[in-house]
TORKOL-4160 file (C-alpha; in steps of 0.2 Angstrom, whole numbers, padded with zeros to 4 digits, m for minus):
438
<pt num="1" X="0991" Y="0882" Z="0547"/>
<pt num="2" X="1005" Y="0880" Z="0560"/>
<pt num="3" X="1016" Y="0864" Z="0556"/>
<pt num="4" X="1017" Y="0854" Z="0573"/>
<pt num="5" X="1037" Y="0846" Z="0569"/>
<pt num="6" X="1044" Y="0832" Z="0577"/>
<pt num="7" X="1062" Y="0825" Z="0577"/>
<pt num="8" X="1066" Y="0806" Z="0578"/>
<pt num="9" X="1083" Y="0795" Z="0573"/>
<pt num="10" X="1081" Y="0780" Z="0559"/>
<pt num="11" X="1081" Y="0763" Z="0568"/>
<pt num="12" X="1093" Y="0756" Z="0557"/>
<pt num="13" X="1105" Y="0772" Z="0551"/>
<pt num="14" X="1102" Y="0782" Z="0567"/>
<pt num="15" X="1098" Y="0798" Z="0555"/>
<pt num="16" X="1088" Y="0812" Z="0560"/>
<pt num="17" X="1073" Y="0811" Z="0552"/>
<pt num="18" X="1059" Y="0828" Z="0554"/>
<pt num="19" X="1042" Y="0823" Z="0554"/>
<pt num="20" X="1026" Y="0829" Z="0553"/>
<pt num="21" X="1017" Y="0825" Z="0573"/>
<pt num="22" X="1001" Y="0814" Z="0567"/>
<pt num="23" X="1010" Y="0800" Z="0555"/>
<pt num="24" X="1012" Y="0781" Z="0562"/>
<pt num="25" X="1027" Y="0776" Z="0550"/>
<pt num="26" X="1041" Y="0785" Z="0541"/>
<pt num="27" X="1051" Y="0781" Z="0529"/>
<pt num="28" X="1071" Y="0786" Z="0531"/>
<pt num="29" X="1077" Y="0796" Z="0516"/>
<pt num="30" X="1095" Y="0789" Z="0520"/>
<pt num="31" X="1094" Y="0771" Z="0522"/>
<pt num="32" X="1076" Y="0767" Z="0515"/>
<pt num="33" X="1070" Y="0758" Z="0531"/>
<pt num="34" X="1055" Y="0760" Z="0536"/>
<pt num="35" X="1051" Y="0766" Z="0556"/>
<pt num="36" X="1035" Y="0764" Z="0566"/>
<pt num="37" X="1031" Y="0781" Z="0576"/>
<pt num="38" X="1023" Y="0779" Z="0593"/>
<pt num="39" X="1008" Y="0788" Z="0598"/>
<pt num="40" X="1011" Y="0803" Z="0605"/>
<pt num="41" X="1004" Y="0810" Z="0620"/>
<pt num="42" X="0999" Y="0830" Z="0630"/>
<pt num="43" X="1008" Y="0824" Z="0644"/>
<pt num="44" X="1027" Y="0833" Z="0647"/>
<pt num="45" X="1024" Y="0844" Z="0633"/>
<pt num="46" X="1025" Y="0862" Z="0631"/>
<pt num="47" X="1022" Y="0874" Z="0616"/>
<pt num="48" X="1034" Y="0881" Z="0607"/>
<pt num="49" X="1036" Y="0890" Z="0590"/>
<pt num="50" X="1049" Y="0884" Z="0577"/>
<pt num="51" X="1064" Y="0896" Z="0573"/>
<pt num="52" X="1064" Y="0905" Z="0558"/>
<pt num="53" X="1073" Y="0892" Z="0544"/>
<pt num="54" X="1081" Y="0896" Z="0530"/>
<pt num="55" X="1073" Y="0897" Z="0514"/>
<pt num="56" X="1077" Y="0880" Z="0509"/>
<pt num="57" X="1071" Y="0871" Z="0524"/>
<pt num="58" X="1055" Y="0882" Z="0524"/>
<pt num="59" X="1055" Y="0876" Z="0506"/>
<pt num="60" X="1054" Y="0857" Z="0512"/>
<pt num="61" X="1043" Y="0860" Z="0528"/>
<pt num="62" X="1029" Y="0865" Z="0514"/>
<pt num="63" X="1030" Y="0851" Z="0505"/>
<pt num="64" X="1027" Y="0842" Z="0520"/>
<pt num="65" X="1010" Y="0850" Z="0525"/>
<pt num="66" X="1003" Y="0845" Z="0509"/>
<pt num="67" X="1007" Y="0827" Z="0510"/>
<pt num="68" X="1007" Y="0823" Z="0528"/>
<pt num="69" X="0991" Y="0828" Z="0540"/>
<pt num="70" X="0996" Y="0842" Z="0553"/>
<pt num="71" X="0985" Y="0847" Z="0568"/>
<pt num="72" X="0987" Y="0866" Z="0574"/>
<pt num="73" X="0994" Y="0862" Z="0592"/>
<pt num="74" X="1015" Y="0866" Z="0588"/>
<pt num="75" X="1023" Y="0858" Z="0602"/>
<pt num="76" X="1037" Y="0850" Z="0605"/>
<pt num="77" X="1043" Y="0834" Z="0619"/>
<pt num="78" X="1055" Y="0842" Z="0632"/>
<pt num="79" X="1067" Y="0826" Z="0626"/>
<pt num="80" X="1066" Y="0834" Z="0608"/>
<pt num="81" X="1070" Y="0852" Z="0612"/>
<pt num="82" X="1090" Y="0851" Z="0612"/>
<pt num="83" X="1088" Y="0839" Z="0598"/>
<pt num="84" X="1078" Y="0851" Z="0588"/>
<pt num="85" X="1089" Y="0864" Z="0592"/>
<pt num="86" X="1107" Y="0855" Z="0588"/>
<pt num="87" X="1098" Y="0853" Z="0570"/>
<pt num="88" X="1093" Y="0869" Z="0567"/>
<pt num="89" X="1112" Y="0875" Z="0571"/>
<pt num="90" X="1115" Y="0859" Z="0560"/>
<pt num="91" X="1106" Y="0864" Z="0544"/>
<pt num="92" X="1113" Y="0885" Z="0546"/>
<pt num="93" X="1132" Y="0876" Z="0548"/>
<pt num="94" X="1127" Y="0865" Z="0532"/>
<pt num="95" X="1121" Y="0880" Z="0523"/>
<pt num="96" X="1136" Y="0890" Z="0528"/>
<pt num="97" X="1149" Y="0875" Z="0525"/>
<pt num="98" X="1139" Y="0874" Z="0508"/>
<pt num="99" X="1142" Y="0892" Z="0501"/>
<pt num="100" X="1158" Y="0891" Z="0507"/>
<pt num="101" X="1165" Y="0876" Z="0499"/>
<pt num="102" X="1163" Y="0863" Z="0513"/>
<pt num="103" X="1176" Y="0857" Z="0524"/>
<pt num="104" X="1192" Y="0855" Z="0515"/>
<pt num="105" X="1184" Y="0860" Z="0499"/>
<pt num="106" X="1173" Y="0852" Z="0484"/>
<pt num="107" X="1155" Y="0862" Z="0491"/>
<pt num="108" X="1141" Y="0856" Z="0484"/>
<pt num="109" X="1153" Y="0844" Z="0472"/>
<pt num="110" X="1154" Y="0830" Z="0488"/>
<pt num="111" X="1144" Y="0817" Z="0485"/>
<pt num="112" X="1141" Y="0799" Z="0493"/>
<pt num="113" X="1139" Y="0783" Z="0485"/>
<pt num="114" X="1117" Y="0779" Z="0487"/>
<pt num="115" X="1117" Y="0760" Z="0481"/>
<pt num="116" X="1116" Y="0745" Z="0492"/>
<pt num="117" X="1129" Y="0736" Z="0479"/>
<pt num="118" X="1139" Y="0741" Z="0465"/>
<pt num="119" X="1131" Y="0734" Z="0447"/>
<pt num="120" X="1149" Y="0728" Z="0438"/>
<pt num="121" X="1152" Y="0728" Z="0421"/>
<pt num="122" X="1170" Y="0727" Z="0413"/>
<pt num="123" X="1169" Y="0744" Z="0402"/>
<pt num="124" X="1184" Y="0744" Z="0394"/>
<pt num="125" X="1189" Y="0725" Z="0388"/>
<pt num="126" X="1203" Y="0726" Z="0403"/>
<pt num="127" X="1196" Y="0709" Z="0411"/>
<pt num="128" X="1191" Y="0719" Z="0428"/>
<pt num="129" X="1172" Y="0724" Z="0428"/>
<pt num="130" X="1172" Y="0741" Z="0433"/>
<pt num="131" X="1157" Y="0748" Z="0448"/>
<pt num="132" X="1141" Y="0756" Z="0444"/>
<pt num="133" X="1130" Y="0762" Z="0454"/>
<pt num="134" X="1120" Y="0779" Z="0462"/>
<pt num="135" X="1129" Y="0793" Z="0469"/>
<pt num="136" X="1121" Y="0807" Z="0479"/>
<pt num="137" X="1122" Y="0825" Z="0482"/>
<pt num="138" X="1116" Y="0829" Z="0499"/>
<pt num="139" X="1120" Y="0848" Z="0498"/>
<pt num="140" X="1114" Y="0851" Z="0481"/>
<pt num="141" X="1095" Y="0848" Z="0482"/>
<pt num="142" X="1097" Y="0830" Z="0487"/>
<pt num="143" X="1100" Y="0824" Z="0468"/>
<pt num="144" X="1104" Y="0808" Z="0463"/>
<pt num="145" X="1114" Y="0802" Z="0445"/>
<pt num="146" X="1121" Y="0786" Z="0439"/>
<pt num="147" X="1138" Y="0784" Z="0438"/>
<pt num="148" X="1153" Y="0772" Z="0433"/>
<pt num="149" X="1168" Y="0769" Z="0440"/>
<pt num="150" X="1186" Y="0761" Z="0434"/>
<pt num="151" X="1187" Y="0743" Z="0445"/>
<pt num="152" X="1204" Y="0744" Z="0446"/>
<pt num="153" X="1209" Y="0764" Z="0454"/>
<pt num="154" X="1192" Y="0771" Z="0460"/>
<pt num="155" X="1192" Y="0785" Z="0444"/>
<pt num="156" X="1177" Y="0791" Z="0437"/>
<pt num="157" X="1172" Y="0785" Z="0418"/>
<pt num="158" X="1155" Y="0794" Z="0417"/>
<pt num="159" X="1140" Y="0802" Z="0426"/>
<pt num="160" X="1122" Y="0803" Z="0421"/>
<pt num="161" X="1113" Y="0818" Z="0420"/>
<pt num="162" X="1100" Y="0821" Z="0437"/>
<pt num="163" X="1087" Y="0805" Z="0439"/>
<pt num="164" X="1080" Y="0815" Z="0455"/>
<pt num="165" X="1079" Y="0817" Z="0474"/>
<pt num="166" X="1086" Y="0802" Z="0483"/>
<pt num="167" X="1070" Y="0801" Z="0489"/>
<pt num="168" X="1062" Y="0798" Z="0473"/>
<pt num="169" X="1076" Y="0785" Z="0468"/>
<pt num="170" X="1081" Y="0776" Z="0483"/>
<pt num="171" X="1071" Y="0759" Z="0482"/>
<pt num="172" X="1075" Y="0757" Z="0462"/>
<pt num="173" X="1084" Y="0741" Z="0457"/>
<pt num="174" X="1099" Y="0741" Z="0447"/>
<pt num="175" X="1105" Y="0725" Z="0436"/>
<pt num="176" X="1118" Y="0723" Z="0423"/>
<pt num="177" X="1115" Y="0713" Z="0408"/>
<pt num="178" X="1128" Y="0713" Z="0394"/>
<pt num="179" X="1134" Y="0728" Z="0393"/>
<pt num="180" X="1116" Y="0737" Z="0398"/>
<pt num="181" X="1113" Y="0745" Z="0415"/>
<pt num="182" X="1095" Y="0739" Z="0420"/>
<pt num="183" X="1084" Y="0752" Z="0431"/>
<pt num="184" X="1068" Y="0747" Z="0440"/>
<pt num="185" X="1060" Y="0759" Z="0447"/>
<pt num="186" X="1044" Y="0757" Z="0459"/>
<pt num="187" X="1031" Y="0765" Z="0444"/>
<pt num="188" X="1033" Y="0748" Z="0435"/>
<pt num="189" X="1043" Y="0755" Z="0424"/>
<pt num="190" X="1061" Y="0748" Z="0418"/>
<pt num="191" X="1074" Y="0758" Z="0409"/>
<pt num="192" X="1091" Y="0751" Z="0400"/>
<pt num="193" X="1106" Y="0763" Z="0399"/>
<pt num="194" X="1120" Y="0760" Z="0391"/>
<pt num="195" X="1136" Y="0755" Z="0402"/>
<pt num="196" X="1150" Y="0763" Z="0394"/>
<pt num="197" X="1141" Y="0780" Z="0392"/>
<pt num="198" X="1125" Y="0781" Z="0404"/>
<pt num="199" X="1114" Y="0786" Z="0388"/>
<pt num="200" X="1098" Y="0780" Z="0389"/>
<pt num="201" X="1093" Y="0763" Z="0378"/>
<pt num="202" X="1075" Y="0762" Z="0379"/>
<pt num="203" X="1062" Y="0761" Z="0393"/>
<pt num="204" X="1046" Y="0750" Z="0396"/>
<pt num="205" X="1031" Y="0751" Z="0406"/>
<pt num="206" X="1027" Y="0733" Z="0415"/>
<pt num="207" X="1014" Y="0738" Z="0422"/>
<pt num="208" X="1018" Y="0732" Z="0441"/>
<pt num="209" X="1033" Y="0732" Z="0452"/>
<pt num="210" X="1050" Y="0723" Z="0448"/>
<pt num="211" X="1051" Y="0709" Z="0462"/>
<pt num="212" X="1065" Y="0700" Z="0456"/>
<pt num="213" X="1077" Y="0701" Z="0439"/>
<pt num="214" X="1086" Y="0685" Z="0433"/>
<pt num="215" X="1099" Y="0681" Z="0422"/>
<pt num="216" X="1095" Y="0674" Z="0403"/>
<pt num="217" X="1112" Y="0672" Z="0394"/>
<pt num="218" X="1121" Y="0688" Z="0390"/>
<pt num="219" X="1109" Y="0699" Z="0381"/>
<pt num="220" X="1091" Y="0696" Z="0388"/>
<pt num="221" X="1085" Y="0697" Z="0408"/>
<pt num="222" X="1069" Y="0687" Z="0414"/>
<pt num="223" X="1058" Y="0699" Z="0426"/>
<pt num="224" X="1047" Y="0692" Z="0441"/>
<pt num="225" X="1033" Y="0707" Z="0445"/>
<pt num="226" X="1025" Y="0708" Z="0461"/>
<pt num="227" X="1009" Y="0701" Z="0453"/>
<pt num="228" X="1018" Y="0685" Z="0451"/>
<pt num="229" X="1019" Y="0686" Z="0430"/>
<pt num="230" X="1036" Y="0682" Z="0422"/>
<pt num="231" X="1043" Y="0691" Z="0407"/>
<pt num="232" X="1059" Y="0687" Z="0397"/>
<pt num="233" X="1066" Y="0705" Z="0390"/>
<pt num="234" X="1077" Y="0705" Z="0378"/>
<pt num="235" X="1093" Y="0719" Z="0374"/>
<pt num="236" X="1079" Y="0730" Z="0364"/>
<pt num="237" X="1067" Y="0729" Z="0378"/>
<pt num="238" X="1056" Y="0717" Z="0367"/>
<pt num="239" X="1045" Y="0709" Z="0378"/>
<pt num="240" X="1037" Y="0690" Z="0380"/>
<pt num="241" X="1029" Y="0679" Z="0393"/>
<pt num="242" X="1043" Y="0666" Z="0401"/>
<pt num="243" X="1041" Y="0652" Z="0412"/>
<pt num="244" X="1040" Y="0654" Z="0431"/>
<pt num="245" X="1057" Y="0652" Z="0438"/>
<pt num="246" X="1062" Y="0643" Z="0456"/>
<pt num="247" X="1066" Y="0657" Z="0468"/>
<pt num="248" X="1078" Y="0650" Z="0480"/>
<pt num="249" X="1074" Y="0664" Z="0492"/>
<pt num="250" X="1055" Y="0659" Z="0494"/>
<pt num="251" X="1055" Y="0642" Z="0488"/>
<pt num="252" X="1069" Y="0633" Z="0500"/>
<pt num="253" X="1056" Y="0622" Z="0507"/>
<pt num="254" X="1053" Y="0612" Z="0493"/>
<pt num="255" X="1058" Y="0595" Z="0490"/>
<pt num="256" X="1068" Y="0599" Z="0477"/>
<pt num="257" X="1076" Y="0614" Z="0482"/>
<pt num="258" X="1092" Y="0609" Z="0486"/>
<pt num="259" X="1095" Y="0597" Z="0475"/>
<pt num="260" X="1089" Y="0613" Z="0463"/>
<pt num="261" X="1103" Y="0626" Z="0471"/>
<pt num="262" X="1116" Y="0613" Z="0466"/>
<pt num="263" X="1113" Y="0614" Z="0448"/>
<pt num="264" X="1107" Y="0630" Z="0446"/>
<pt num="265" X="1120" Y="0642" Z="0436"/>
<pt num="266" X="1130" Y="0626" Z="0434"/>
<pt num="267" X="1119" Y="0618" Z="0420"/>
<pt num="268" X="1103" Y="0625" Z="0410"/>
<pt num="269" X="1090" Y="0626" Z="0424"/>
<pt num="270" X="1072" Y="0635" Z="0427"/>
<pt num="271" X="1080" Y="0642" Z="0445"/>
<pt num="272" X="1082" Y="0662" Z="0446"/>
<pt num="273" X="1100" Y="0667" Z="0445"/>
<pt num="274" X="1098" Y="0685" Z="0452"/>
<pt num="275" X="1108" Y="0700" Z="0442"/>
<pt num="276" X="1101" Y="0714" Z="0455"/>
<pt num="277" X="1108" Y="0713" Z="0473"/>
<pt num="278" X="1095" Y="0706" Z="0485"/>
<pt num="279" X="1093" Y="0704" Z="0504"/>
<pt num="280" X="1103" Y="0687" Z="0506"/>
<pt num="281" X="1116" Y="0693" Z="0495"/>
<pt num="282" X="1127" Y="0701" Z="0480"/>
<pt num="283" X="1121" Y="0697" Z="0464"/>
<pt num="284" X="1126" Y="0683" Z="0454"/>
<pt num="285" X="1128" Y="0673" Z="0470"/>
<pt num="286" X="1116" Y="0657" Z="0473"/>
<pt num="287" X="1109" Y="0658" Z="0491"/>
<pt num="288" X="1097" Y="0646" Z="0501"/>
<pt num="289" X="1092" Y="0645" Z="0515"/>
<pt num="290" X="1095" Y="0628" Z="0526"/>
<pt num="291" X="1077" Y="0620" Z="0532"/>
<pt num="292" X="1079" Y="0604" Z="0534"/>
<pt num="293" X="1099" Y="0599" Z="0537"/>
<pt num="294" X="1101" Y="0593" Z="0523"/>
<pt num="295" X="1120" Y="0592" Z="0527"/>
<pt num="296" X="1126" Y="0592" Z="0545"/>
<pt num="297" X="1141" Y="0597" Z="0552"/>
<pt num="298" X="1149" Y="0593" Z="0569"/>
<pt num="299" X="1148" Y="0609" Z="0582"/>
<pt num="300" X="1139" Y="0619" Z="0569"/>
<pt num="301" X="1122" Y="0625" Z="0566"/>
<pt num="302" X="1122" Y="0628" Z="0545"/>
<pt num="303" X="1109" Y="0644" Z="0541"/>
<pt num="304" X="1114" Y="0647" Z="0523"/>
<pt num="305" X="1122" Y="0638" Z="0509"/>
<pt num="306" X="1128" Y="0651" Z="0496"/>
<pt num="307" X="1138" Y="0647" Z="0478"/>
<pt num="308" X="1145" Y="0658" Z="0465"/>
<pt num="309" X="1135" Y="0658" Z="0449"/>
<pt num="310" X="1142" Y="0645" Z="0438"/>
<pt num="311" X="1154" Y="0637" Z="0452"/>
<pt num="312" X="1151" Y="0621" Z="0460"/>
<pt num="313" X="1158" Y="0625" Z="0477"/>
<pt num="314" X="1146" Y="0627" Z="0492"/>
<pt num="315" X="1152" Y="0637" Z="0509"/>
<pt num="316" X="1139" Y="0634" Z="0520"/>
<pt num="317" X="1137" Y="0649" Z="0532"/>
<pt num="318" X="1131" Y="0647" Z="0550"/>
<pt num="319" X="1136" Y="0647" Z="0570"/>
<pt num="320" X="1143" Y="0639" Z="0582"/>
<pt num="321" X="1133" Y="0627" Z="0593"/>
<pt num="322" X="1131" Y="0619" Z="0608"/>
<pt num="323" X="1140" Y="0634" Z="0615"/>
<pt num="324" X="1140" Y="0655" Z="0610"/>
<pt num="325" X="1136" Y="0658" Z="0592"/>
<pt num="326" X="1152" Y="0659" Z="0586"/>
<pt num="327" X="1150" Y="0665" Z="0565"/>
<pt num="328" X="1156" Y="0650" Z="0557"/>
<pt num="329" X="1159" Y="0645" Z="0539"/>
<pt num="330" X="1159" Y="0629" Z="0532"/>
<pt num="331" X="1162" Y="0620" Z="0514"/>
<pt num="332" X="1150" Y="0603" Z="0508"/>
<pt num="333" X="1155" Y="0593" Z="0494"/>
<pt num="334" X="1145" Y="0577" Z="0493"/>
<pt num="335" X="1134" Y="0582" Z="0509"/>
<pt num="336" X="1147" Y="0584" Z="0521"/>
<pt num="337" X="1161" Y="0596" Z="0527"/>
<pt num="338" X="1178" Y="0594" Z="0521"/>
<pt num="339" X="1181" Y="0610" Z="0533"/>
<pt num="340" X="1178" Y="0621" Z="0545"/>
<pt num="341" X="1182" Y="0636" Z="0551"/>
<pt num="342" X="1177" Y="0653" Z="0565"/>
<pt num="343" X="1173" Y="0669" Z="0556"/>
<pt num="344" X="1181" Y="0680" Z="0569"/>
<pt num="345" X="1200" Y="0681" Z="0569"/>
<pt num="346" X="1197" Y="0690" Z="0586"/>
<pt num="347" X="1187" Y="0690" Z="0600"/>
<pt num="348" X="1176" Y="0678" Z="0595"/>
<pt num="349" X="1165" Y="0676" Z="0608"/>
<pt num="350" X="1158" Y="0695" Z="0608"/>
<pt num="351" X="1157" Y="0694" Z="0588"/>
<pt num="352" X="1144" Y="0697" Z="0576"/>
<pt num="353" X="1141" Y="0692" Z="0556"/>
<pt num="354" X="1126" Y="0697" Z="0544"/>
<pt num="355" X="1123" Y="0683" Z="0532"/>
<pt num="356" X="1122" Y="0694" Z="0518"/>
<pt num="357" X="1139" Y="0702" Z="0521"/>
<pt num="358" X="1146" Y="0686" Z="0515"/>
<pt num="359" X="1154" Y="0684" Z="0496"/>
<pt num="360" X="1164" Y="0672" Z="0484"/>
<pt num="361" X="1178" Y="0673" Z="0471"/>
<pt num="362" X="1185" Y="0660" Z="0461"/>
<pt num="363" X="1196" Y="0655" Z="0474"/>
<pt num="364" X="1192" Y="0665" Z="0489"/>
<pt num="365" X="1178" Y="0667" Z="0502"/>
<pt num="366" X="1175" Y="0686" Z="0511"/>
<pt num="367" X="1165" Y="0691" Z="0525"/>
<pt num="368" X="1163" Y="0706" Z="0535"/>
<pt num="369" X="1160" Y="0706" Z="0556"/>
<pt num="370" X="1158" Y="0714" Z="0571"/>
<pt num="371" X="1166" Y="0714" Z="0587"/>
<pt num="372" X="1159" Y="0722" Z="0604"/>
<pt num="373" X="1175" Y="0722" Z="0616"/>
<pt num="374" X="1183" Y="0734" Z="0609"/>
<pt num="375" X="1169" Y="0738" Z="0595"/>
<pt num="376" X="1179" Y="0737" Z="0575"/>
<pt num="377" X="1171" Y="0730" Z="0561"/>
<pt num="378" X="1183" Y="0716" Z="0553"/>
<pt num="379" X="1187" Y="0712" Z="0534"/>
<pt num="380" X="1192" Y="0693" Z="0534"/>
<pt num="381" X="1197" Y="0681" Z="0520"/>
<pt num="382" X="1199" Y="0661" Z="0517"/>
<pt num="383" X="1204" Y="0650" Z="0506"/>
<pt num="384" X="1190" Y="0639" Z="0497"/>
<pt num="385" X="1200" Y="0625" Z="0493"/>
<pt num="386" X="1207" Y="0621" Z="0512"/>
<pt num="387" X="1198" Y="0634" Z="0522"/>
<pt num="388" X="1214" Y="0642" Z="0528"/>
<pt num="389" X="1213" Y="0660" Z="0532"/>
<pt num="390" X="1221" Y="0673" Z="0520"/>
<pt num="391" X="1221" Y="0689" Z="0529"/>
<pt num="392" X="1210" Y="0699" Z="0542"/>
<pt num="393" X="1209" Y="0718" Z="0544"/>
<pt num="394" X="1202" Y="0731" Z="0553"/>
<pt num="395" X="1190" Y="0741" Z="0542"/>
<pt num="396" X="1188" Y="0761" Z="0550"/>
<pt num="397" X="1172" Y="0766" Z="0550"/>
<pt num="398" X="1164" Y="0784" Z="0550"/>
<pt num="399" X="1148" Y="0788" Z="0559"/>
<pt num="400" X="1134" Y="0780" Z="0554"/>
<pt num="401" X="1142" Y="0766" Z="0542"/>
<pt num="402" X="1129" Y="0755" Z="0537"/>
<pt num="403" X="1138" Y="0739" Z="0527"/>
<pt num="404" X="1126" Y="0735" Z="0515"/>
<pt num="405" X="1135" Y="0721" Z="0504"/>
<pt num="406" X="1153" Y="0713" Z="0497"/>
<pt num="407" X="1158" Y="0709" Z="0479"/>
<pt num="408" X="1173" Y="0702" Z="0469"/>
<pt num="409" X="1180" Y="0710" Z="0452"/>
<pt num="410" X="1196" Y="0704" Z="0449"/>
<pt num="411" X="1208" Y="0709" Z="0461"/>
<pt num="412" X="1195" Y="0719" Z="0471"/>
<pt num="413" X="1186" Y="0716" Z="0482"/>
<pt num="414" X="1172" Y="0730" Z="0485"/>
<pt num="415" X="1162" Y="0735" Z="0502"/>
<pt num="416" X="1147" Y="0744" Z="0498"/>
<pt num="417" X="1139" Y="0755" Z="0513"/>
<pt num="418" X="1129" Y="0770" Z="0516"/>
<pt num="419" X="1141" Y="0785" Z="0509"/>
<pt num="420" X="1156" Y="0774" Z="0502"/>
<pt num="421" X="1159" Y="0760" Z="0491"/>
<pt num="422" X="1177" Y="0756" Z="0497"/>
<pt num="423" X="1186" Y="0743" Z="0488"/>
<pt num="424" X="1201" Y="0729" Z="0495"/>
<pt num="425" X="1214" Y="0720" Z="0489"/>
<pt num="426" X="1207" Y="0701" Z="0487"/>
<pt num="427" X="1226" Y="0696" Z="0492"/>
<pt num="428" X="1232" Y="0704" Z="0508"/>
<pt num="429" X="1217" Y="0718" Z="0512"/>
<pt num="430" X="1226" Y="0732" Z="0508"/>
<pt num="431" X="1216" Y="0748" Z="0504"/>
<pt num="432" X="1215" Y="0749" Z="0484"/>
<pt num="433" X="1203" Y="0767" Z="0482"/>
<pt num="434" X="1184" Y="0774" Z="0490"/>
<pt num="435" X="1171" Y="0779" Z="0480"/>
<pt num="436" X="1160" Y="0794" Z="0490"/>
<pt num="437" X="1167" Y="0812" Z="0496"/>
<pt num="438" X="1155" Y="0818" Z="0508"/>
């Protein structure tokens, strides 16, 4: 049967993607967004045979026909054909940069860094929690492993043997418990390894999806599945039934929820203290979402308030208003501002900031933005205590950098994206080491 191939760009990470004609979604093997197709039509099309590909790509257009429906009609959109031309020439220079070592050596040893944020775990009794997380092999078969890496130089301490294809691994959750490594992956399974080594520990079947994993003291993690069930696990991967948990991500527009967020991790609570990273943040970090003003501050529109696990200091994060939507930050004690400051060090007006890109140390608050005129992407710091700024830098960015999250460990400050995990200075923003050598 002929294969009918079409060629679109990821929504989000702007990666070309190669699909069969008839699906309505696809899901990016990159970034893990999910894309709606349009509905193609005959009009402005023409035939035309694909080129021979090389073994590997042939290899991977097979697998294709077997899971996605094909029709025999193998056209391709005039818009397409350069496009699908450029990428056959891509994939022959790939293979050839491959077999020949890659650009400026390491072959099919370059790899990237495949997780949205960095699980940290101090492996060594040094007082810096050290990064862990996936890493990805693009030219050798697409693989992913595990990996740890020292918090202070960017060095390798270990590496896992294969998990499987990014495709197979890219939506799994990673948490840190003690000195565990939990994985949950989309089987309803969840497997603990151990941090210092990578070994495996032990392995569970749940029986769902993991939704959500909070913290329980040092040793034991509390689970929220898809199904709405709650089970505390402890350092054996013992099992038993625990209490539903407050979710300050889906429960913000309860009565209680703020006076919830402002105890939670401070004192003995039944609100979720997430371990993994999740979509309003790094983990360990309490974040909820402003409904009803709670707090209000002059000139600024609050979105999110976000604490550090275990630290009674609130920055509330929002935007300018009346006026452009200047990123702003703000911190409340006692429901009010004792200061506030803009986000942007320049060109505030043409700026943008992602809530989640948005993190706290002990001392210092962190955020990464945007700016359109000229385009950079900005590292910015501030004091906690008087909201004075510390330091603001340019951050270079290669094609199709994706931020994905910030954390603190110890003197670091780490910058997770799609390809690299870079890592800062928390003092002046100086370049400290980059994880990912693709």
């Amino acid at each position: 049967m002929a294969y009918r191939a079409v060629i679109i760009r990821c929504t989000n990470c702007n990666a070309v993607l190669e699909i069969a004609s008839t699906v309505s979604s696809v899901t990016c093997s990159y970034c893990g967004v999910v894309s709606r197709i349009q509905a193609k039509t005959a009009m402005f099309e023409v035939p035309k045979t694909l080129p021979q590909a090389p073994q590997a790509r042939l290899e991977q257009l097979q697998r294709l026909q077997h899971l996605m429906p094909v029709r025999p009609a193998a056209t391709v959109k005039w818009p397409l054909f350069v496009t699908l031309a450029m990428l056959v020439g891509g994939v022959g220079m790939s293979l050839m940069i491959a077999k020949r070592g890659g650009l400026g050596g390491g072959g099919k040893d370059r790899s990237m860094w495949a997780s949205r944020s960095p699980i940290l775990i101090d492996l060594d009794g040094d007082g810096t929690r050290d990064a862990i997380g996936l890493v990805r092999y693009v030219l050798d078969e697409d693989r992913c492993h595990l990996a740890a890496f020292d918090g202070k130089t960017g060095e390798q301490r270990w590496q896992s043997e294969s998990l499987g294809s990014y495709t197979a691994m890219s939506q799994v959750k990673l948490a840190g418990v003690g000195s565990q490594i939990l994985m949950a992956l989309d089987d309803g399974s969840l497997t603990a390894r151990d941090a210092k080594t990578g070994a495996q520990a032990w392995k569970v079947a749940l029986g769902e999806k993991v939704d959500i994993m909070c913290a329980d003291g040092d040793q034991a993690v509390i689970v929220g599945t898809a199904d709405e069930r709650w089970v505390r696990l402890d350092h054996t991967g013992a099992q038993q039934p625990a209490s539903k948990l407050f979710r300050l991500d889906r429960d913000y527009t309860n009565d209680k929820a703020y006076e919830m967020f402002e105890r939670a991790g401070v004192e003995q609570s039944d609100v979720c203290v997430p371990i993994s990273h999740t979509f309003d943040g790094p983990s360990h970090h309490l974040s909820m979402r402003n409904w009803i003003d709670k707090v209000k501050v002059t000139n600024m529109k609050i979105e999110r308030y976000v604490r550090r696990a275990g630290s009674p200091d609130t920055i509330a994060v929002g935007y300018k208003t009346p006026g452009t939507a200047v990123p702003m930050l703000a911190k409340v004690e006692d429901g009010k501002a004792t200061w506030t400051t803009e986000i942007p060090a320049q060109d505030p007006l043409v700026s943008r900031f992602e809530e989640k890109l948005f993190a706290m140390s002990a001392d210092a608050a962190f955020a990464l933005y945007t700016t359109s005129n000229p385009a950079a992407t900005r590292l910015t710091a501030f004091s906690i205590a008087t909201g004075k700024r510390l330091w603001d830098r340019a951050i270079p960015t290669p094609t199709g950098f994706v931020p994905e999250s910030l954390s603190i460990t110890g003197d670091v400050v780490m910058l997770a994206s799609w390809q690299y995990l870079y890592a800062y200075s928390v003092v002046d923003g100086r370049d400290r080491f980059r994880v990912g050598s693709f």
